[in-house]
N, C-alpha and C positions, 0 to 999 in steps of 0.2 A: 456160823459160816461153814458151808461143807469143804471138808477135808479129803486128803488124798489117803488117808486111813478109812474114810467112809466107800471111798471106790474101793479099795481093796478088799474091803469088807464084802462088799456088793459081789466082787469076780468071786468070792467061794462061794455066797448064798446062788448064785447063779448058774454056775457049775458047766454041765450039759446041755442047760435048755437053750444056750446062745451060741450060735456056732463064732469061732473063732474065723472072721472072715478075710479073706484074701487081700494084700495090699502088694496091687501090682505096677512096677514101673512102666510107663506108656512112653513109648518110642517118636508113638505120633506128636504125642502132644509135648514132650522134651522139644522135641525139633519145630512145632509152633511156637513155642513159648520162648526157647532160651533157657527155661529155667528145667531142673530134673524134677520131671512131676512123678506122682504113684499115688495111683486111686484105690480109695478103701474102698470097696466092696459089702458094703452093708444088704444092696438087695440079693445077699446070698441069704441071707438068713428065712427060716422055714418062713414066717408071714410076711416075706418080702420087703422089709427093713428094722427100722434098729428098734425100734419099741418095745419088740419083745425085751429088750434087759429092764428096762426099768419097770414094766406091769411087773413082770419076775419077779425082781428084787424087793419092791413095796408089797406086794401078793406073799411075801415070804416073812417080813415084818410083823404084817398082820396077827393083833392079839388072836386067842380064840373065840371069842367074844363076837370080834369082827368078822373073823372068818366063817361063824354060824351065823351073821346074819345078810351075809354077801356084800358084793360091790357093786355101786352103779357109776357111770363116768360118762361124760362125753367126749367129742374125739370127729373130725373131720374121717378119718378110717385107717391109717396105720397103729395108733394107738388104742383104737376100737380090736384092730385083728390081734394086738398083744395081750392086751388085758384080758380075751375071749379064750386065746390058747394058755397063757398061765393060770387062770383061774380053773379052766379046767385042766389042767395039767393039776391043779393044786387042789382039787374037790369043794372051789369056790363058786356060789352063782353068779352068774355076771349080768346087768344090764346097763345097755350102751345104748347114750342117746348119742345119735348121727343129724347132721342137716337134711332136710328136707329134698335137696341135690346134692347128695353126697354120691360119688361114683356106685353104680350099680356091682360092681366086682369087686370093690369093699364090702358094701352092706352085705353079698354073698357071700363074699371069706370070713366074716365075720360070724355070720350064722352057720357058718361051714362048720368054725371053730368053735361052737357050742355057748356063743354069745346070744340072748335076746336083745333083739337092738330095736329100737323106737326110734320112728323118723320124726323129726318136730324141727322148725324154726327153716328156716334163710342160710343160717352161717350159726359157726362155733359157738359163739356170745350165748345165742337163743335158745341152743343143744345145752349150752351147759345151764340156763336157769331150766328147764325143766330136768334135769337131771337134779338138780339142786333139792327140783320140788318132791323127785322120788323118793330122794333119801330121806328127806321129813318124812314123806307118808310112808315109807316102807321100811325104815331103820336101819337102810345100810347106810356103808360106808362108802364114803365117795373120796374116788382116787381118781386125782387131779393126775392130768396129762401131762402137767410139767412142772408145777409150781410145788412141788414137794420134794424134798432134801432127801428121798431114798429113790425115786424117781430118778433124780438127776443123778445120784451116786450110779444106778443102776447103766445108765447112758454113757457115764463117764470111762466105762470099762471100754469102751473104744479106744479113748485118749490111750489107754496103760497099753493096749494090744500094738499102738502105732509106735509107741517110743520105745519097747519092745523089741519090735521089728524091725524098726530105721533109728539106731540113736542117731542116726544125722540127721534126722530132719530138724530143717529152720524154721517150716511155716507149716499150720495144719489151719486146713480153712473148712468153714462148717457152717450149715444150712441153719438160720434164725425164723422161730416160728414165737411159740413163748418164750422161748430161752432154756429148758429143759436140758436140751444137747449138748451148747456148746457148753453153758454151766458146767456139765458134768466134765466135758472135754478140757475144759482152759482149768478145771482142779487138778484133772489125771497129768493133764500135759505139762505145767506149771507147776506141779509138784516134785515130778521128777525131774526137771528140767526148766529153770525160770527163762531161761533166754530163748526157749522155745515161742513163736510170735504165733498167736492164735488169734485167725480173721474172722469174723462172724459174715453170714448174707444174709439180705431179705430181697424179696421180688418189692420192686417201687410202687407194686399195690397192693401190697402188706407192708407198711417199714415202720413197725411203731416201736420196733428198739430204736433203730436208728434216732427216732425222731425224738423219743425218749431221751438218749447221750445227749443228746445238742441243747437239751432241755433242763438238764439236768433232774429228771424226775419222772415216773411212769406216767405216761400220756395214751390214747385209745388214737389210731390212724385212720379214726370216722367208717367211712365206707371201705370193705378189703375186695380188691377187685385183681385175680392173677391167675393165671395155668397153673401156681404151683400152691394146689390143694392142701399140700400137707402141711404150708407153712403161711395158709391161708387165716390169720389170725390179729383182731384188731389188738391188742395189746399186750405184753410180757406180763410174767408175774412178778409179783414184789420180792419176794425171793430171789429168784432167776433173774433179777435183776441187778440186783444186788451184787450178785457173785460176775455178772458180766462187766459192772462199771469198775469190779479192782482189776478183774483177770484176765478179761479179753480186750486185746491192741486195737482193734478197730472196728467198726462194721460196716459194709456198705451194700449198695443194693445196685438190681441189674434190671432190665426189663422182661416182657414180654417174648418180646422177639427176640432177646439174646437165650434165654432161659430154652425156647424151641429150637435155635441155632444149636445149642451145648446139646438135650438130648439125643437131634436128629449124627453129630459127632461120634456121641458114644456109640448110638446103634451102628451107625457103620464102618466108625474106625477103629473100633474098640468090642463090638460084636456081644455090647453089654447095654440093656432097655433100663434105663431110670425114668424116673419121676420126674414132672414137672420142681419137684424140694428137692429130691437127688444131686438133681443137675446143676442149681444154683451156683454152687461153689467152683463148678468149672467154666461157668458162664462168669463169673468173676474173673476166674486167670486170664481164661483168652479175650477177655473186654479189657482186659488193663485197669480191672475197679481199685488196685493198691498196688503201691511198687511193690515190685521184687528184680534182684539182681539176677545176671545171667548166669547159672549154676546152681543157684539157690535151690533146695531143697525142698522141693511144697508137696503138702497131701491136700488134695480137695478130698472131702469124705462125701461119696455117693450114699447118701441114707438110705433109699428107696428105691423101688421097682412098681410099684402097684400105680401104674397108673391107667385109667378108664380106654377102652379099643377105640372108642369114636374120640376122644382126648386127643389122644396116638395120632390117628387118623390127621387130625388139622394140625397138629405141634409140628407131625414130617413136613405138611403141605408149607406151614409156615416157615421152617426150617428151610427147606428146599428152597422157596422163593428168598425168603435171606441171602443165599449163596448164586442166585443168580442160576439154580438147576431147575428151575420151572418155569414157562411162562404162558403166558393164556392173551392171545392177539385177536383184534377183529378186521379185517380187510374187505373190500370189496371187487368183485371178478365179473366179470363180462360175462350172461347167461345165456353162454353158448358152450357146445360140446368139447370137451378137452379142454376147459380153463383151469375146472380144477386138479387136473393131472398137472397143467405146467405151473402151478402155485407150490402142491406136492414135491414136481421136480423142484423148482428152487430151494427149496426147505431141505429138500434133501442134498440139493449141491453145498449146502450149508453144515451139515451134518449132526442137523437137529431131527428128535425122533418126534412121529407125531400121537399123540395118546386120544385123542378126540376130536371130531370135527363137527360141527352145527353149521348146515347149509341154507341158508332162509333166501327165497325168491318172494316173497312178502313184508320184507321191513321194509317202514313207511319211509323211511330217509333214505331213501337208494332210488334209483331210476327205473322206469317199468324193464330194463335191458339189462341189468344191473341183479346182484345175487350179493348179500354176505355173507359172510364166513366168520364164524369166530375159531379158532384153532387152540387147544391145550399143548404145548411142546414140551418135552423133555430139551434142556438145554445144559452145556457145560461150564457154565459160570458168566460174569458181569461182562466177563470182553467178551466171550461169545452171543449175549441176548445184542449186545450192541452191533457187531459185526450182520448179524442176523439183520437186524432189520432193517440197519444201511442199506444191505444188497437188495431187502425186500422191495424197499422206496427208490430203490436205482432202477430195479426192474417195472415200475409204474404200479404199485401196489401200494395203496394207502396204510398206515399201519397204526391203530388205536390201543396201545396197551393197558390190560382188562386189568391182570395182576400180575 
Protein backbone atom coordinates (compact mmCIF):
# COMPACT_ATOMS: atom_id res chain seq x y z
CA UNK A 1 0.00 0.00 0.00
CA UNK A 2 1.48 3.40 -0.74
CA UNK A 3 2.91 5.31 1.94
CA UNK A 4 3.32 8.93 2.97
CA UNK A 5 7.16 8.08 2.99
CA UNK A 6 6.59 7.27 -0.82
CA UNK A 7 5.20 10.94 -1.34
CA UNK A 8 7.96 12.22 0.41
CA UNK A 9 10.24 10.49 -1.46
CA UNK A 10 8.50 11.58 -4.69
CA UNK A 11 8.70 15.75 -3.44
CA UNK A 12 12.77 15.29 -3.71
CA UNK A 13 12.96 13.14 -6.83
CA UNK A 14 10.75 15.89 -8.12
CA UNK A 15 12.41 18.76 -7.11
CA UNK A 16 12.10 21.83 -9.67
CA UNK A 17 10.25 20.24 -12.45
CA UNK A 18 6.86 20.88 -10.47
CA UNK A 19 6.18 24.26 -9.47
CA UNK A 20 4.78 24.67 -6.08
CA UNK A 21 1.30 25.94 -6.92
CA UNK A 22 -0.78 28.61 -5.33
CA UNK A 23 -3.50 27.90 -2.89
CA UNK A 24 -5.62 30.82 -2.82
CA UNK A 25 -8.67 31.72 -0.35
CA UNK A 26 -11.77 32.85 -2.59
CA UNK A 27 -13.95 35.53 -1.07
CA UNK A 28 -16.40 34.69 -3.64
CA UNK A 29 -17.03 31.54 -3.12
CA UNK A 30 -16.56 31.72 1.19
CA UNK A 31 -19.56 34.04 0.83
CA UNK A 32 -21.47 31.32 -1.67
CA UNK A 33 -20.87 28.64 0.33
CA UNK A 34 -20.68 29.24 4.04
CA UNK A 35 -17.80 27.43 4.30
CA UNK A 36 -13.90 28.93 3.89
CA UNK A 37 -12.88 27.69 0.51
CA UNK A 38 -9.12 27.98 -1.02
CA UNK A 39 -8.47 26.60 -4.45
CA UNK A 40 -5.35 24.83 -5.32
CA UNK A 41 -4.14 25.98 -8.43
CA UNK A 42 -2.69 23.23 -10.23
CA UNK A 43 -3.21 24.80 -13.84
CA UNK A 44 -0.23 26.91 -12.93
CA UNK A 45 1.86 24.28 -13.60
CA UNK A 46 4.11 24.57 -16.90
CA UNK A 47 1.73 21.72 -19.00
CA UNK A 48 -1.30 23.11 -17.49
CA UNK A 49 -2.00 20.63 -14.54
CA UNK A 50 -0.78 18.38 -12.13
CA UNK A 51 0.55 15.38 -14.21
CA UNK A 52 3.49 16.56 -14.64
CA UNK A 53 4.62 15.17 -10.88
CA UNK A 54 3.77 11.81 -11.30
CA UNK A 55 5.43 11.20 -15.23
CA UNK A 56 8.35 13.06 -13.07
CA UNK A 57 8.55 10.85 -10.50
CA UNK A 58 7.94 7.30 -12.27
CA UNK A 59 10.46 8.86 -15.27
CA UNK A 60 13.00 9.18 -12.41
CA UNK A 61 12.48 5.47 -11.11
CA UNK A 62 13.11 4.15 -14.17
CA UNK A 63 15.92 1.33 -14.26
CA UNK A 64 18.57 2.09 -17.03
CA UNK A 65 17.47 -0.54 -18.91
CA UNK A 66 14.08 1.17 -19.28
CA UNK A 67 15.27 4.33 -19.71
CA UNK A 68 17.29 3.22 -23.02
CA UNK A 69 14.48 1.52 -24.26
CA UNK A 70 11.76 4.42 -23.80
CA UNK A 71 8.08 4.90 -22.71
CA UNK A 72 4.97 4.53 -24.44
CA UNK A 73 1.43 5.39 -22.40
CA UNK A 74 -1.86 6.50 -23.17
CA UNK A 75 -3.50 9.46 -21.73
CA UNK A 76 -6.76 11.51 -22.77
CA UNK A 77 -3.96 14.68 -22.87
CA UNK A 78 -2.79 15.95 -19.52
CA UNK A 79 -0.84 13.03 -18.75
CA UNK A 80 0.10 12.83 -22.40
CA UNK A 81 1.72 16.55 -22.01
CA UNK A 82 3.53 15.24 -18.52
CA UNK A 83 4.99 12.28 -19.58
CA UNK A 84 6.16 14.20 -23.12
CA UNK A 85 7.89 17.09 -21.01
CA UNK A 86 9.61 14.73 -18.25
CA UNK A 87 10.78 12.34 -20.57
CA UNK A 88 12.25 14.85 -22.25
CA UNK A 89 13.30 16.83 -19.52
CA UNK A 90 15.05 13.26 -18.60
CA UNK A 91 16.57 12.23 -22.18
CA UNK A 92 13.68 9.53 -22.44
CA UNK A 93 11.74 8.78 -25.72
CA UNK A 94 8.23 8.95 -25.36
CA UNK A 95 5.32 7.67 -27.19
CA UNK A 96 1.74 8.56 -26.42
CA UNK A 97 -1.29 7.11 -27.65
CA UNK A 98 -4.21 9.80 -27.43
CA UNK A 99 -8.01 9.03 -28.58
CA UNK A 100 -8.91 9.67 -31.82
CA UNK A 101 -10.88 13.05 -30.36
CA UNK A 102 -8.65 13.98 -28.17
CA UNK A 103 -8.55 17.94 -27.93
CA UNK A 104 -6.50 19.33 -30.61
CA UNK A 105 -4.26 21.76 -28.11
CA UNK A 106 -3.29 18.61 -26.27
CA UNK A 107 -2.24 16.45 -29.14
CA UNK A 108 -0.30 19.99 -29.99
CA UNK A 109 1.23 20.57 -26.52
CA UNK A 110 2.05 17.33 -26.49
CA UNK A 111 4.06 17.29 -29.61
CA UNK A 112 5.27 20.73 -28.62
CA UNK A 113 6.74 18.86 -25.56
CA UNK A 114 8.79 16.61 -27.74
CA UNK A 115 6.22 13.59 -27.38
CA UNK A 116 5.25 11.24 -30.64
CA UNK A 117 1.73 10.84 -30.05
CA UNK A 118 -0.38 8.27 -32.21
CA UNK A 119 -4.06 8.93 -32.49
CA UNK A 120 -6.07 5.62 -32.26
CA UNK A 121 -9.45 4.43 -30.82
CA UNK A 122 -12.85 6.39 -29.50
CA UNK A 123 -11.71 6.84 -25.75
CA UNK A 124 -8.95 5.91 -23.18
CA UNK A 125 -9.74 2.07 -23.01
CA UNK A 126 -8.80 1.76 -26.92
CA UNK A 127 -5.67 4.34 -26.60
CA UNK A 128 -4.37 2.34 -23.92
CA UNK A 129 -4.70 -1.49 -25.86
CA UNK A 130 -2.75 -0.14 -28.50
CA UNK A 131 -0.32 1.49 -26.55
CA UNK A 132 -0.31 -1.92 -24.81
CA UNK A 133 0.48 -3.36 -28.26
CA UNK A 134 3.53 -0.76 -28.73
CA UNK A 135 5.21 -1.82 -25.96
CA UNK A 136 5.17 -5.68 -27.13
CA UNK A 137 6.40 -4.54 -30.53
CA UNK A 138 8.70 -1.98 -29.42
CA UNK A 139 10.18 -2.91 -25.91
CA UNK A 140 9.37 -0.22 -24.05
CA UNK A 141 7.99 0.45 -21.08
CA UNK A 142 4.59 1.46 -20.36
CA UNK A 143 3.80 4.02 -17.87
CA UNK A 144 0.34 3.85 -16.71
CA UNK A 145 -1.36 7.12 -16.20
CA UNK A 146 -2.40 6.26 -12.80
CA UNK A 147 -2.47 2.69 -11.71
CA UNK A 148 1.10 2.75 -10.60
CA UNK A 149 2.38 3.38 -6.98
CA UNK A 150 5.22 6.01 -8.14
CA UNK A 151 2.55 7.74 -10.24
CA UNK A 152 0.39 8.16 -7.46
CA UNK A 153 3.25 9.00 -4.90
CA UNK A 154 4.30 11.57 -7.64
CA UNK A 155 0.37 13.23 -7.53
CA UNK A 156 0.32 12.96 -3.95
CA UNK A 157 2.86 15.85 -3.45
CA UNK A 158 -0.11 18.03 -3.79
CA UNK A 159 -1.78 16.52 -0.65
CA UNK A 160 1.86 17.46 1.42
CA UNK A 161 1.89 21.19 -0.47
CA UNK A 162 -1.87 21.70 1.00
CA UNK A 163 -1.52 20.65 4.75
CA UNK A 164 1.55 22.59 4.52
CA UNK A 165 0.06 25.66 3.58
CA UNK A 166 -3.36 25.43 5.54
CA UNK A 167 -2.84 23.02 8.63
CA UNK A 168 -6.44 23.85 9.17
CA UNK A 169 -7.95 22.47 6.58
CA UNK A 170 -10.99 19.93 7.32
CA UNK A 171 -11.81 18.87 3.77
CA UNK A 172 -9.56 18.59 0.50
CA UNK A 173 -11.86 17.57 -2.29
CA UNK A 174 -10.36 16.15 -5.67
CA UNK A 175 -11.26 15.36 -9.34
CA UNK A 176 -11.71 11.14 -9.75
CA UNK A 177 -10.74 9.90 -13.14
CA UNK A 178 -8.60 6.44 -12.39
CA UNK A 179 -7.92 7.30 -9.14
CA UNK A 180 -4.13 8.21 -9.46
CA UNK A 181 -4.69 11.79 -7.65
CA UNK A 182 -6.62 11.48 -5.07
CA UNK A 183 -4.71 8.12 -4.23
CA UNK A 184 -1.87 9.96 -3.88
CA UNK A 185 -3.75 13.04 -2.15
CA UNK A 186 -5.77 10.95 0.76
CA UNK A 187 -1.81 9.15 1.41
CA UNK A 188 -0.27 12.85 1.72
CA UNK A 189 -3.33 14.09 3.46
CA UNK A 190 -4.11 11.13 5.70
CA UNK A 191 -0.70 10.73 6.67
CA UNK A 192 -0.17 13.92 8.15
CA UNK A 193 -3.20 14.33 9.31
CA UNK A 194 -6.04 11.35 9.64
CA UNK A 195 -8.91 13.73 10.55
CA UNK A 196 -8.32 15.37 7.46
CA UNK A 197 -11.90 14.33 5.31
CA UNK A 198 -10.83 13.71 1.68
CA UNK A 199 -13.91 13.94 -1.03
CA UNK A 200 -13.34 12.29 -4.30
CA UNK A 201 -15.46 13.59 -7.75
CA UNK A 202 -16.54 12.00 -10.96
CA UNK A 203 -18.80 13.82 -13.73
CA UNK A 204 -22.11 11.19 -13.77
CA UNK A 205 -20.79 10.26 -17.13
CA UNK A 206 -17.74 8.86 -15.95
CA UNK A 207 -18.45 7.37 -12.27
CA UNK A 208 -17.00 4.21 -12.22
CA UNK A 209 -15.26 4.71 -8.68
CA UNK A 210 -18.23 5.79 -7.46
CA UNK A 211 -20.02 2.86 -8.78
CA UNK A 212 -17.16 0.60 -7.98
CA UNK A 213 -17.63 1.71 -3.70
CA UNK A 214 -21.30 0.76 -3.81
CA UNK A 215 -20.12 -2.35 -5.41
CA UNK A 216 -17.77 -3.25 -3.49
CA UNK A 217 -15.38 -4.09 -6.32
CA UNK A 218 -13.71 -2.48 -9.67
CA UNK A 219 -16.51 -2.32 -12.14
CA UNK A 220 -16.10 -0.58 -15.98
CA UNK A 221 -19.22 2.52 -16.10
CA UNK A 222 -19.98 1.11 -19.83
CA UNK A 223 -20.20 4.11 -22.05
CA UNK A 224 -18.10 7.49 -20.62
CA UNK A 225 -19.88 10.33 -22.00
CA UNK A 226 -18.78 14.20 -20.18
CA UNK A 227 -17.05 17.87 -20.85
CA UNK A 228 -14.74 16.72 -18.44
CA UNK A 229 -11.99 14.94 -20.74
CA UNK A 230 -9.48 14.43 -18.29
CA UNK A 231 -11.45 12.46 -16.08
CA UNK A 232 -13.12 10.82 -18.97
CA UNK A 233 -12.44 7.28 -17.96
CA UNK A 234 -14.57 3.95 -17.94
CA UNK A 235 -12.96 2.41 -14.94
CA UNK A 236 -10.26 2.87 -11.74
CA UNK A 237 -7.25 0.92 -11.29
CA UNK A 238 -6.95 -2.03 -9.03
CA UNK A 239 -4.42 -0.31 -7.14
CA UNK A 240 -5.95 3.10 -7.14
CA UNK A 241 -8.56 1.52 -5.89
CA UNK A 242 -7.54 -0.01 -3.31
CA UNK A 243 -5.89 2.84 -1.61
CA UNK A 244 -9.36 4.83 -2.29
CA UNK A 245 -11.67 2.30 -0.53
CA UNK A 246 -9.31 2.76 3.06
CA UNK A 247 -8.42 6.43 2.50
CA UNK A 248 -10.80 8.54 0.92
CA UNK A 249 -14.34 9.54 2.97
CA UNK A 250 -16.57 9.63 0.00
CA UNK A 251 -17.19 10.26 -3.55
CA UNK A 252 -19.61 11.74 -5.56
CA UNK A 253 -20.38 13.00 -8.90
CA UNK A 254 -21.91 16.18 -10.49
CA UNK A 255 -23.26 16.73 -13.86
CA UNK A 256 -22.77 18.30 -16.99
CA UNK A 257 -24.16 21.37 -16.57
CA UNK A 258 -22.91 21.89 -13.07
CA UNK A 259 -19.36 21.05 -14.10
CA UNK A 260 -20.01 24.20 -17.16
CA UNK A 261 -21.67 26.31 -14.23
CA UNK A 262 -18.25 25.74 -11.92
CA UNK A 263 -15.82 26.78 -14.94
CA UNK A 264 -17.74 29.53 -16.57
CA UNK A 265 -17.41 30.83 -12.03
CA UNK A 266 -13.85 30.48 -11.94
CA UNK A 267 -13.30 32.48 -15.27
CA UNK A 268 -15.19 35.21 -14.16
CA UNK A 269 -15.04 35.30 -10.41
CA UNK A 270 -11.97 34.02 -9.85
CA UNK A 271 -10.08 35.32 -13.31
CA UNK A 272 -8.73 31.47 -13.41
CA UNK A 273 -9.71 29.04 -16.85
CA UNK A 274 -9.96 25.28 -15.70
CA UNK A 275 -10.76 22.29 -17.15
CA UNK A 276 -13.86 20.54 -17.60
CA UNK A 277 -11.75 17.69 -14.50
CA UNK A 278 -10.38 20.99 -12.88
CA UNK A 279 -13.53 22.25 -12.07
CA UNK A 280 -15.44 19.21 -10.73
CA UNK A 281 -14.54 19.68 -7.33
CA UNK A 282 -15.99 23.01 -7.10
CA UNK A 283 -19.01 22.04 -8.92
CA UNK A 284 -19.26 19.64 -5.96
CA UNK A 285 -19.20 22.50 -3.28
CA UNK A 286 -21.61 24.85 -4.68
CA UNK A 287 -24.16 21.81 -5.75
CA UNK A 288 -24.08 20.64 -2.20
CA UNK A 289 -22.79 16.93 -3.43
CA UNK A 290 -21.50 16.28 0.51
CA UNK A 291 -22.20 18.20 3.62
CA UNK A 292 -19.88 20.47 4.97
CA UNK A 293 -20.50 22.90 7.94
CA UNK A 294 -20.56 26.65 7.84
CA UNK A 295 -16.76 27.71 8.45
CA UNK A 296 -15.43 24.48 7.54
CA UNK A 297 -12.35 24.66 5.92
CA UNK A 298 -12.47 23.04 2.12
CA UNK A 299 -9.77 22.99 -0.78
CA UNK A 300 -11.42 21.90 -3.95
CA UNK A 301 -8.04 21.21 -5.95
CA UNK A 302 -8.40 22.72 -9.60
CA UNK A 303 -6.01 20.15 -11.56
CA UNK A 304 -6.17 21.58 -14.88
CA UNK A 305 -6.31 24.39 -17.44
CA UNK A 306 -6.04 22.61 -20.71
CA UNK A 307 -9.09 22.76 -21.93
CA UNK A 308 -10.08 22.74 -26.04
CA UNK A 309 -11.30 26.75 -27.46
CA UNK A 310 -14.39 25.37 -29.04
CA UNK A 311 -15.00 23.18 -25.61
CA UNK A 312 -14.61 26.88 -23.98
CA UNK A 313 -16.78 28.14 -26.35
CA UNK A 314 -20.17 25.87 -25.42
CA UNK A 315 -19.09 25.10 -21.52
CA UNK A 316 -19.49 29.42 -21.21
CA UNK A 317 -22.64 29.25 -23.50
CA UNK A 318 -23.94 26.39 -21.32
CA UNK A 319 -22.76 27.97 -18.20
CA UNK A 320 -24.35 31.29 -19.03
CA UNK A 321 -27.68 29.67 -19.85
CA UNK A 322 -27.47 27.82 -16.26
CA UNK A 323 -27.49 31.09 -14.60
CA UNK A 324 -30.18 32.54 -16.54
CA UNK A 325 -27.27 35.26 -18.45
CA UNK A 326 -28.30 34.06 -21.85
CA UNK A 327 -31.40 33.64 -23.66
CA UNK A 328 -32.21 32.94 -27.28
CA UNK A 329 -36.30 33.90 -27.97
CA UNK A 330 -38.45 33.68 -31.16
CA UNK A 331 -41.45 36.02 -31.61
CA UNK A 332 -43.53 37.27 -34.31
CA UNK A 333 -43.91 41.25 -35.49
CA UNK A 334 -46.23 42.80 -37.89
CA UNK A 335 -44.13 43.24 -41.41
CA UNK A 336 -44.31 46.67 -41.46
CA UNK A 337 -41.87 49.59 -41.02
CA UNK A 338 -40.58 50.35 -37.31
CA UNK A 339 -41.90 47.00 -35.82
CA UNK A 340 -38.68 46.01 -35.15
CA UNK A 341 -37.42 49.16 -33.63
CA UNK A 342 -40.42 48.89 -31.03
CA UNK A 343 -39.53 45.05 -30.16
CA UNK A 344 -35.72 46.65 -29.77
CA UNK A 345 -37.29 49.38 -27.61
CA UNK A 346 -39.05 46.98 -25.47
CA UNK A 347 -36.11 44.81 -24.82
CA UNK A 348 -34.35 47.56 -24.11
CA UNK A 349 -36.82 49.14 -21.66
CA UNK A 350 -36.15 45.86 -20.05
CA UNK A 351 -32.49 46.20 -19.89
CA UNK A 352 -31.63 43.22 -21.71
CA UNK A 353 -28.62 43.51 -24.41
CA UNK A 354 -29.18 42.17 -27.72
CA UNK A 355 -26.31 39.97 -29.38
CA UNK A 356 -28.14 38.63 -32.70
CA UNK A 357 -31.21 39.02 -34.53
CA UNK A 358 -32.60 36.60 -37.44
CA UNK A 359 -35.45 38.36 -39.32
CA UNK A 360 -37.48 35.81 -41.74
CA UNK A 361 -40.52 37.22 -43.74
CA UNK A 362 -40.66 33.50 -45.22
CA UNK A 363 -41.46 31.13 -42.40
CA UNK A 364 -44.24 28.94 -43.21
CA UNK A 365 -46.04 29.22 -39.77
CA UNK A 366 -46.60 33.03 -39.73
CA UNK A 367 -48.92 35.01 -41.88
CA UNK A 368 -48.20 36.38 -45.30
CA UNK A 369 -48.26 40.06 -42.94
CA UNK A 370 -46.45 38.62 -40.34
CA UNK A 371 -42.24 38.32 -39.96
CA UNK A 372 -40.21 36.40 -37.31
CA UNK A 373 -37.74 36.97 -35.23
CA UNK A 374 -35.54 34.87 -33.42
CA UNK A 375 -33.44 37.08 -30.96
CA UNK A 376 -29.86 35.97 -28.76
CA UNK A 377 -30.09 38.24 -25.53
CA UNK A 378 -27.67 38.90 -22.98
CA UNK A 379 -29.77 38.63 -19.75
CA UNK A 380 -29.14 39.11 -15.86
CA UNK A 381 -30.34 36.10 -14.32
CA UNK A 382 -33.71 33.76 -13.83
CA UNK A 383 -35.89 36.74 -12.37
CA UNK A 384 -34.77 38.88 -15.04
CA UNK A 385 -35.33 36.15 -18.33
CA UNK A 386 -38.71 35.93 -16.49
CA UNK A 387 -39.63 39.49 -16.00
CA UNK A 388 -38.48 39.89 -19.77
CA UNK A 389 -40.73 38.08 -21.19
CA UNK A 390 -43.86 38.83 -18.91
CA UNK A 391 -43.49 42.39 -20.37
CA UNK A 392 -42.71 40.85 -23.87
CA UNK A 393 -46.41 38.96 -23.73
CA UNK A 394 -48.06 42.01 -22.14
CA UNK A 395 -46.95 44.01 -24.92
CA UNK A 396 -48.68 41.42 -27.54
CA UNK A 397 -45.49 39.63 -28.46
CA UNK A 398 -45.76 35.99 -28.65
CA UNK A 399 -42.66 34.52 -27.01
CA UNK A 400 -41.11 30.80 -27.79
CA UNK A 401 -38.01 30.15 -25.74
CA UNK A 402 -35.24 28.54 -28.06
CA UNK A 403 -32.65 28.06 -25.07
Amino acid sequence: MLSLDDVRAARERIGDAAVRTPLDYSHTFSEFTGAVIHLKYEQFQRTGAFKIRGATNRIATLSPAEREAGVVTASAGNHAQGVALAATRAGVDATIVMPENAPISKVKATEGYGGRVVLHGVDYDAAQDRAHEIEREEGRFYLHAFDDPDVMAGQGTIGLEIVRDLPEVDTVVVPVGGGGLIAGVATAVKGVDPDVRVVGVQAEGASSVADSLTKGEVVSCGDVDTIADGIAVAHAGEMTFDVIRERVDEVVTVSDPEIAMAITYLLERSKVLAEGAGAVPLAAVLGEKFDYEPDEVVVPVISGGNIDSNTLTTVLMRGLLQRGRYLRIKTVLKDEPGALRNLAGVIAGERANIYAIQHDRTARDVGMSSAEVELDLETRGHDHVERLIETLESKGYPVEVLV
